[in-house]
C-alpha positions as CSV (number, residue, x, y, z in Angstrom):
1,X,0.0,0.0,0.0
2,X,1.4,3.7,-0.6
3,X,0.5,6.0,1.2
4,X,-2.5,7.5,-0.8
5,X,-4.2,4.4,0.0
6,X,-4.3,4.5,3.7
7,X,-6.9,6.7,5.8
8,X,-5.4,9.1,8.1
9,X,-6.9,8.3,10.6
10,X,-5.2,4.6,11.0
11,X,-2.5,4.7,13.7
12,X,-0.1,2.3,14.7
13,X,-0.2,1.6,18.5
14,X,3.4,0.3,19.4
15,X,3.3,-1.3,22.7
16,X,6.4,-1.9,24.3
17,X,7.3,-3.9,27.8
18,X,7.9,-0.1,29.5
19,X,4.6,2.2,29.2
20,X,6.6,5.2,28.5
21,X,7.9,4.1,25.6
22,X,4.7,3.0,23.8
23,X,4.0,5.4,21.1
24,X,0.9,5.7,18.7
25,X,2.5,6.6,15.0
26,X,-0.1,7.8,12.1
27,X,0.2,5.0,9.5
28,X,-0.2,7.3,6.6
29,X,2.7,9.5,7.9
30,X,4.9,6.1,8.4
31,X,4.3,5.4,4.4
32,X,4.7,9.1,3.3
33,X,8.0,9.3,5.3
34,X,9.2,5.7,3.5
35,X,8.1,7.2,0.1
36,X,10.1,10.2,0.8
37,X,13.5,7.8,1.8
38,X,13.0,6.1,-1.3
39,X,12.7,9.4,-3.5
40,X,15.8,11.0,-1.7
41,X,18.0,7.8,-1.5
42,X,17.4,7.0,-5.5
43,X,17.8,10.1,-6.8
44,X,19.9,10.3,-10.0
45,X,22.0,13.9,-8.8
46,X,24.6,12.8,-6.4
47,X,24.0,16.1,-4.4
48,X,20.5,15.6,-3.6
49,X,20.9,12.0,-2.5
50,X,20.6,10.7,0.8
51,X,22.0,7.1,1.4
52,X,20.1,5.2,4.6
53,X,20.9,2.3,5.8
54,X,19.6,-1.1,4.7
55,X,18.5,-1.6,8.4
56,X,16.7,1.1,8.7
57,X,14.4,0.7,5.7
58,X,14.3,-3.1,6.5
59,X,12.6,-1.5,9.8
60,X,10.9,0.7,8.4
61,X,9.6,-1.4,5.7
62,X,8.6,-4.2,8.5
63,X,6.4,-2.0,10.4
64,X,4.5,-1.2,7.3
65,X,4.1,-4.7,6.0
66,X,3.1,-5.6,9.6
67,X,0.3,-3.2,9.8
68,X,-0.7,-4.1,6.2
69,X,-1.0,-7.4,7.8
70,X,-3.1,-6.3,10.5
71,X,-5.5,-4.5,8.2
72,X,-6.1,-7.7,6.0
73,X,-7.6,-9.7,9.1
74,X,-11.0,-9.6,9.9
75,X,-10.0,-8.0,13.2
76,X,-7.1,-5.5,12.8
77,X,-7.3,-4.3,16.3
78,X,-5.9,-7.2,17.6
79,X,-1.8,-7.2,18.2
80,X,0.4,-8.5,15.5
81,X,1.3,-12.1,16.1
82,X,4.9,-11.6,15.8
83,X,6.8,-8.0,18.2
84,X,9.3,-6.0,16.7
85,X,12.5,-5.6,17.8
86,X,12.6,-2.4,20.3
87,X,16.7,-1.7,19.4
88,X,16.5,-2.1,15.4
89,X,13.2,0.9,15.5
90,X,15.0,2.9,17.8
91,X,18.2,2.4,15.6
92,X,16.4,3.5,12.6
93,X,14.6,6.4,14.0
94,X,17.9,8.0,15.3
95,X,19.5,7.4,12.0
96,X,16.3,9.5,10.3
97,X,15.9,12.1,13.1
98,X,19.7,12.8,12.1
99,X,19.2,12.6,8.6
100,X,16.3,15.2,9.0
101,X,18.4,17.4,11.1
102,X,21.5,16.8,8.3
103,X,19.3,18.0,5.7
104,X,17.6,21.2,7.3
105,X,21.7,22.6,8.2
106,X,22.0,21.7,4.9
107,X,19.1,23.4,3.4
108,X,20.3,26.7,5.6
109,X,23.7,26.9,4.1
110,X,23.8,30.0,2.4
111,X,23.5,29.4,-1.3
112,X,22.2,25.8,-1.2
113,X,19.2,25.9,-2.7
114,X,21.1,27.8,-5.9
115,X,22.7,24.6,-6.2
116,X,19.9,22.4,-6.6
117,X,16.2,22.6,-8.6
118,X,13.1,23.2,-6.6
119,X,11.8,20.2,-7.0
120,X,15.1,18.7,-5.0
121,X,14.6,21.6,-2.5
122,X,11.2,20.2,-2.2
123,X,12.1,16.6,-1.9
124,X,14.9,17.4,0.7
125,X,11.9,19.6,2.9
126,X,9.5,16.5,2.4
127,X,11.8,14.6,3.9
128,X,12.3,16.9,6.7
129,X,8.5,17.7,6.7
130,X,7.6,13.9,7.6
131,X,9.9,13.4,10.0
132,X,8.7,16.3,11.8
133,X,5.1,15.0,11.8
134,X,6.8,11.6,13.3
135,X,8.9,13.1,15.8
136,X,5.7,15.1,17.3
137,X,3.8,11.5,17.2
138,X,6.5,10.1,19.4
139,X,6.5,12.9,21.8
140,X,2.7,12.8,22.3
141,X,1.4,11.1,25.4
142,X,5.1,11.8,27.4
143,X,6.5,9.4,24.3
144,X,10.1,8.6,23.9
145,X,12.4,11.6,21.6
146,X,15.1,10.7,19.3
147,X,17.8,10.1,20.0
148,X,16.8,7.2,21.6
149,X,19.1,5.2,23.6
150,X,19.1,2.3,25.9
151,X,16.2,0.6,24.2
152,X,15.9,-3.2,24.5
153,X,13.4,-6.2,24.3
154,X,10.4,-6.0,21.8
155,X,7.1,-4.5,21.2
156,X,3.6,-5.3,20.0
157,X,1.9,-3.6,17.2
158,X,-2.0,-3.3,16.5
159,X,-3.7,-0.9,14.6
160,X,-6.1,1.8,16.2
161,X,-8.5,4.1,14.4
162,X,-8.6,7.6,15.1
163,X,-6.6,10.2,16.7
C-alpha cells in the first residue's frame, strides 16, 4: 500500500514492555516518510541523495508490512502475532531524526538551494516535513524523543483508528 491508500486516521499503537515508551505513529505519515527515503536515496544527482541504511528501511519497511498485515484480518485491532525488535526501530529512528536534522543545516547553508532545482529543495523539505510529523507523534502522550538510547526487548503492534 502507498500512502495514498491509507486513511489518516489509521494509527499504529506500538506497545512496548515499558509504558513510556509506547507510542501511537499515524500509518499514513509512516508510508509518506518511506516514500520520501525512497525518492531521496534513488535520486539520480549525487547532491540531492541521501543514502540510509539497509536496516533502517528493512525497519521501516517491517512496520509497514506488519500493519498491512493487521488491516487484512478480519479484526485488525488485535496485536500482530509476531513483536518487533525495540533496538532495530529505535536504531532507525535516530538514524532518520539525524538525517532530517542533516538535511535542514543543509538546506540553511547559504546558497544551497542555488545549487539544486526546486523540486530537490522540495524533496529534501519533504523529507524533513515527515519526519517532523513523526517526531511530534512520538512525543505525544510523554512518548520517547530521538535520540533514543538504551532501548531493549520488543514491542507489540496493532492498529487503532482515530486520533
Amino acid at each position: 500500500m502507498d500512502a495514498r491508500d491509507i486513511h489518516s486516521k489509521w494509527v499504529v499503537n506500538l506497545e512496548a514492555q515499558d509504558p513510556e515508551a509506547s507510542v501511537w505513529l499515524g500509518w499514513s505519515a509512516l508510508a509518506r516518510l518511506r516514500e520520501s527515503m525512497t525518492e531521496l536515496s534513488t535520486h539520480p544527482n549525487t547532491f540531492v541523495r541521501v543514502a540510509f541504511s539497509q536496516s533502517t528501511f528493512e525497519s521501516l519497511g517491517e512496520l509497514l508490512t506488519r500493519a498491512e498485515e493487521c488491516h487484512a484480518t478480519e479484526d485488525p485491532h488485535l496485536p500482530h502475532p509476531r513483536p518487533l525488535s525495540t533496538e532495530r526501530l529505535a536504531n532507525a529512528a535516530n538514524e532518520l531524526h539525524q538525517q532530517a536534522q542533516f538535511l535542514q543545516t543543509k538546506l540553511a547553508e547559504p546558497g544551497a538551494t542555488h545549487v539544486i532545482s526546486r523540486q530537490e529543495v522540495t524533496a529534501h523539505q519533504s523529507f524533513i516535513d515527515e519526519w517532523k510529523t513523526i517526531q511530534a507523534q512520538l512525543g505525544m502522550r510523554g512518548g520517547p524523543r530521538p535520540p533514543l538510547h538504551d532501548c531493549s526487548g520488543s514491542m507489540t503492534m496493532s492498529l487503532i483508528w482515530g486520533w
